[in-house]
TORVEX-309383 format. One line per field, with one value per residue (C-alpha): x, y, z. Coordinates in steps of 0.02 Angstrom, whole numbers, plus 50000, padded with zeros to 5 digits. Example, Ala and Ser with C-alpha at 12.3 -4.5 7.8 and 13.67 -1.06 7.14 Angstrom:
2
px c(50615,50684);
py c(49775,49947);
pz c(50390,50357);
% end
This chain:
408
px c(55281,55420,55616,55607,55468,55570,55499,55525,55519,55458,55391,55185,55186,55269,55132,54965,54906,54899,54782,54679,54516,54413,54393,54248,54216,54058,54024,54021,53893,53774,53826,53736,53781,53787,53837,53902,54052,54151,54262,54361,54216,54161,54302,54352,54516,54444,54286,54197,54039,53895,53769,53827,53849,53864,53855,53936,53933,54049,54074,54102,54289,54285,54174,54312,54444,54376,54267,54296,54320,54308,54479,54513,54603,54537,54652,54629,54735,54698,54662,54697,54904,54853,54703,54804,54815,54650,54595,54467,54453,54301,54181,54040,54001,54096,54063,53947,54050,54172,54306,54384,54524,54506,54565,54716,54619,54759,54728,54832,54940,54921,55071,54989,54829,54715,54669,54855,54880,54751,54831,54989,54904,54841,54963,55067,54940,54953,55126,55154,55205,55065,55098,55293,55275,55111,55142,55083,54986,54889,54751,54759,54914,54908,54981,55005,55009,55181,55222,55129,55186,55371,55334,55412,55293,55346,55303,55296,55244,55061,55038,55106,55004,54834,54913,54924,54765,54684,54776,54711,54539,54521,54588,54477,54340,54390,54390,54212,54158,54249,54179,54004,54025,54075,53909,53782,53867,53837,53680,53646,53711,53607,53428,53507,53531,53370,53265,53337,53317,53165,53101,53202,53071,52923,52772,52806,52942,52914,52896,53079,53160,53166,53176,53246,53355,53538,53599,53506,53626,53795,53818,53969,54051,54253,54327,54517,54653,54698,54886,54972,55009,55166,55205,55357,55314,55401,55234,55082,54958,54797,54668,54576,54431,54507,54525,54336,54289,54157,54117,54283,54447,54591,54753,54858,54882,54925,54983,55064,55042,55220,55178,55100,54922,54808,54779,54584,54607,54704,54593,54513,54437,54266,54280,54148,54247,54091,54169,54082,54146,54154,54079,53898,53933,54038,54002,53917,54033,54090,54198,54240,54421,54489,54669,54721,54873,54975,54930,54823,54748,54604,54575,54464,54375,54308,54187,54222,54043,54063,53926,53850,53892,53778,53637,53714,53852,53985,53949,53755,53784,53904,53781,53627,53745,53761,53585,53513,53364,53505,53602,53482,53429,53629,53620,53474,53535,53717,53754,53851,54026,54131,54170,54093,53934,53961,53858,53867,53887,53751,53626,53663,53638,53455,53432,53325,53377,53298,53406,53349,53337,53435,53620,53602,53498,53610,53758,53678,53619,53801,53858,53753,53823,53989,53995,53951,54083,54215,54136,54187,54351,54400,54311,54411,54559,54570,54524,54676,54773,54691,54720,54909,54913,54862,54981,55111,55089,55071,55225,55344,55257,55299,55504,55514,55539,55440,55281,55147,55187,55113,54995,55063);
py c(52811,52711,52747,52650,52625,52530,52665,52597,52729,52648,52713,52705,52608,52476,52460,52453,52478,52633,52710,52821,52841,52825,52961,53049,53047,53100,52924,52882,53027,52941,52765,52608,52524,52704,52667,52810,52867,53008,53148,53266,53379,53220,53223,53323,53320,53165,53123,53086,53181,53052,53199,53230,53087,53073,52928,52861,52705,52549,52407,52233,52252,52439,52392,52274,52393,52552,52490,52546,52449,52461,52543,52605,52787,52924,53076,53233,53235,53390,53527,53691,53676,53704,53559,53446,53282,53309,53135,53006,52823,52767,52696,52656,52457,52380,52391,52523,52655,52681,52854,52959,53006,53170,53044,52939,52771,52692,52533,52481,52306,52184,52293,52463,52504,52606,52745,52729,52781,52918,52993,52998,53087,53221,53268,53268,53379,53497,53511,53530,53381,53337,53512,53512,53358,53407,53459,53651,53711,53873,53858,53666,53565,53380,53245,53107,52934,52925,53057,52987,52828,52876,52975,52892,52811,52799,52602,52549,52411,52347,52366,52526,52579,52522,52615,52767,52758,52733,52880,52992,52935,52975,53135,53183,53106,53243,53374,53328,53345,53509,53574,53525,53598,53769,53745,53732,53867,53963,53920,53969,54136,54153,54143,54257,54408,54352,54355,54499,54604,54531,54708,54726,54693,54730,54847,54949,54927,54939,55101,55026,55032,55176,55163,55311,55320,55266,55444,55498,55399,55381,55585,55535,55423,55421,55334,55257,55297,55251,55256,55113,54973,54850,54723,54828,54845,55005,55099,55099,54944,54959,54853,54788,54685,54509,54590,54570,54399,54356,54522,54541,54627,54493,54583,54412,54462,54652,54782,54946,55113,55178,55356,55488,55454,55590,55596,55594,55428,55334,55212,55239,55138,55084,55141,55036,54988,54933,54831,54933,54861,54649,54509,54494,54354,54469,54662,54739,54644,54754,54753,54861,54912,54883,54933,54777,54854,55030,55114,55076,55140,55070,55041,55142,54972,54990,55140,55219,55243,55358,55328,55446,55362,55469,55355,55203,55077,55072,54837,54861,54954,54792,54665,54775,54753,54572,54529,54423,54541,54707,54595,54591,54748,54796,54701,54766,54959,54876,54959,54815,54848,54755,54566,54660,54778,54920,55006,55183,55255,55406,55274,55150,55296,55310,55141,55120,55038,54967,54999,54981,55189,55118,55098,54984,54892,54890,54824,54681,54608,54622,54544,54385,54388,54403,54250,54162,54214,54199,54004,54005,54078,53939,53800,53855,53871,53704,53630,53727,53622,53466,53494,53566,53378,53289,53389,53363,53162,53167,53244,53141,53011,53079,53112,52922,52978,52904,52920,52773,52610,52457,52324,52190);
pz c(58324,58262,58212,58049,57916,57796,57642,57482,57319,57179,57019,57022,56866,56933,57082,56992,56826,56756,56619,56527,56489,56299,56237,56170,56002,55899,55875,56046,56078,55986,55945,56023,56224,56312,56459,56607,56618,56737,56678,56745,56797,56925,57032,57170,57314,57380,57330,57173,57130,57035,57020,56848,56757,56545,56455,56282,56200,56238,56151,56296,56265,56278,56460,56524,56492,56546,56712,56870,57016,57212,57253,57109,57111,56965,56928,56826,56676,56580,56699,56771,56844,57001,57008,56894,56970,57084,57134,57230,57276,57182,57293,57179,57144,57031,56838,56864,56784,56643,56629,56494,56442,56539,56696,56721,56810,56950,56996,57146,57152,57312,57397,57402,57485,57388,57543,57564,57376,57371,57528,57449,57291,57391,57468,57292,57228,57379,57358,57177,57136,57001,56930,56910,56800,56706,56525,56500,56378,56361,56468,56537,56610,56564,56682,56552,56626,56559,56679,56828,56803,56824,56991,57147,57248,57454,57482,57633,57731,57728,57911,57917,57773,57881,58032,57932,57852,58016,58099,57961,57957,58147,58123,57970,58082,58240,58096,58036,58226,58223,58050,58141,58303,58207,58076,58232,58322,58165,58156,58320,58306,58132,58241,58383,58241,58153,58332,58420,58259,58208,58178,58021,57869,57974,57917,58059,58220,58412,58499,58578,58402,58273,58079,57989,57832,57874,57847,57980,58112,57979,57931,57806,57693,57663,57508,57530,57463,57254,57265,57205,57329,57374,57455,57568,57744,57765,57710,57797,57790,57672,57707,57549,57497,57544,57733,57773,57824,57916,57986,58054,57990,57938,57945,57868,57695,57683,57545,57620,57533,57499,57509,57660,57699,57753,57915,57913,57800,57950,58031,58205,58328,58291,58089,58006,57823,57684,57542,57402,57242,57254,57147,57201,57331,57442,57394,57563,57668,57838,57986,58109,58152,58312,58302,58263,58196,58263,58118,57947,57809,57675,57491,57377,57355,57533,57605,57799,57881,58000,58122,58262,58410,58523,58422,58347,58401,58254,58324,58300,58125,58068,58121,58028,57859,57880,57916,57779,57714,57716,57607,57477,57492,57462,57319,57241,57237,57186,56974,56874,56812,56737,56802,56971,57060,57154,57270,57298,57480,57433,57365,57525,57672,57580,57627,57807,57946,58093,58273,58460,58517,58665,58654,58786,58683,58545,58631,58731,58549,58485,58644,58611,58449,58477,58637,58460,58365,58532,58522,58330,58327,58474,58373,58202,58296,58340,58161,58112,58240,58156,58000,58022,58092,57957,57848,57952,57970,57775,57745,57854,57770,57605,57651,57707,57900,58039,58051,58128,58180,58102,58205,58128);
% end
């Protein structure tokens, strides 16, 4: 680490060329020396997507000006506020691509490394500051390369730049490990529930396992409550739809119902909550509760299973929802509404399922499931760490204060 940088701010225009792409005309469409191009739908936070690729016509001038280069930065112009600014260091050969005018093209000068630069611009998106310049409109938020141009670049010295860039790049290397580590376990965990209930989708199961309708071992259903929530933590917390993640119950981002809740509709131990009414992606999502909080309530969105315990494990009954082929099955009874499917508790407790007759049974395949998910939570943990890192070197970078000393 070092005391002093020696951070510079200096408008971007003055430390590379800035500029926007040709725009697309109905001559171009058709006229003669198409040639590719990227637009604002080819690039991402950081990387530049070539799957995708138009192509217009340019005449040789229209080529010279509008190529891109090795190290040259792309950002979004015209897009939503919050992705406004959006950018990636082109790392295609050179004169292999042209842009439009949906992108603003930076080209850095000799004093500015371009991983340096498009470190800085992601962080600036991040933190708003492509969107509290961008010009508004209805729907899209233009960044103008007026705009960009006059933004305050931190400059600092070349060898502090590299140190930087280097410091990053190992870190985002450590999070790739992580982000692997945490896929494989995944993985791992994904043949565990697929082998030890391998008798799900069978023509007939074991004389170990039983298959009976669902309402056979989950007697009742219980809607949640319909009042109208807040954000005041003097009521009681309501879990929602957004709470279910990953077949477990996330209690970070809460609304509280300001009035008395029944007492039959307060959470207890080992409540199974289905997530009933959800785009198709993430309607039959469940979790069990286990008081994670005093007290709590849930949402109408979400359906209580009440399981009997003296056959079924409120764990094993989570893991059957999740399992791939109960997923589609889910889906397949699931009525569309309006932007959203639902799936009715009556029409889902006709559904069969497949469960050891032992409880034993039952719990030793949730236990192999859940050393998995222990395994995750520790791996995701630390990528947190990582990343809060990176975010944290950025932005002492980005308010000129110490941050990596240069080799020289």
């Amino acid at each position: 680490m070092s005391a002093e940088t020696g951070v510079r701010w200096v408008p971007v225009g003055e430390l590379g060329e800035v500029r926007t792409g040709k725009q697309l005309s109905p001559a171009s469409r058709g006229g003669t020396g198409q040639f590719p191009y990227l637009r604002v739908a080819n690039v991402f936070d950081g990387r530049i997507d070539y799957s995708d690729v138009k192509t217009m016509s340019f005449s040789r001038v229209e080529r010279e000006t509008y190529s891109l280069i090795a190290g040259d930065i792309l950002l979004n112009e015209g897009q939503s506020l919050e992705l406004v600014g959006r950018s990636a260091l082109y790392d295609g050969s050179d004169g292999s691509y042209c842009f439009q005018n949906t992108l603003v093209r930076f080209r850095p000068g000799i004093h500015i490394l371009p991983k340096f630069a498009q470190i800085v611009f992601s962080r600036w998106l991040a933190t708003g500051v492509f969107a509290a310049v961008a010009k508004k409109t209805t729907s899209i938020a233009h960044l103008g390369s007026d705009r960009f141009s006059a933004l305050l670049f931190p400059v600092l010295p070349v060898a502090v730049q590299r140190a930087v860039v280097e410091t990053l790049d190992s870190l985002s290397l450590a999070e790739r490990s992580v982000e692997g580590a945490i896929a494989k376990v995944r993985s791992i965990r994904q043949g565990i529930l697929l082998a030890s209930m391998g008798q799900i989708g069978q023509p007939v199961v074991c004389e170990e396992w039983m298959r009976v309708p669902l309402k056979v071992v989950v007697p009742s259903t219980d809607y949640g409550i319909s009042e109208a929530l807040v954000s005041d933590p003097q009521g009681m917390p309501v879990l929602r739809m957004n709470n279910i993640r990953d077949g477990q119950l996330d209690t970070s981002e809460l609304r509280y119902c300001p009035t008395s809740v029944p007492d039959r509709l307060v959470l207890r131990h080992g409540d199974v909550l289905f997530n009933r009414t959800n785009s198709i992606e993430h309607v039959g999502k469940a979790a069990m509760w286990k008081n994670d909080l005093p007290k709590a309530t849930f949402a109408s969105y979400l359906v209580r299973l009440n399981p009997d315990l003296r056959q079924i494990t409120p764990e094993y009954l989570v893991e059957w929802l999740q399992h791939p082929i109960i997923r589609q099955r889910v889906k397949a009874i699931s009525t569309v509404a309006v932007q959203q499917v639902n799936v009715n508790p009556t029409r889902l407790r006709d559904l069969e399922i497949d469960l050891p007759i032992s409880l034993d049974e039952q719990r030793r395949i949730v236990s192999s499931l859940t050393a998995c998910d222990d395994r995750i939570r520790r791996e995701e943990e630390e990528l947190a760490k990582l990343r809060q890192l990176k975010i944290g070197l950025a932005d002492d970078l980005l308010a000129g204060r110490a941050v990596v000393a240069g080799r020289g």
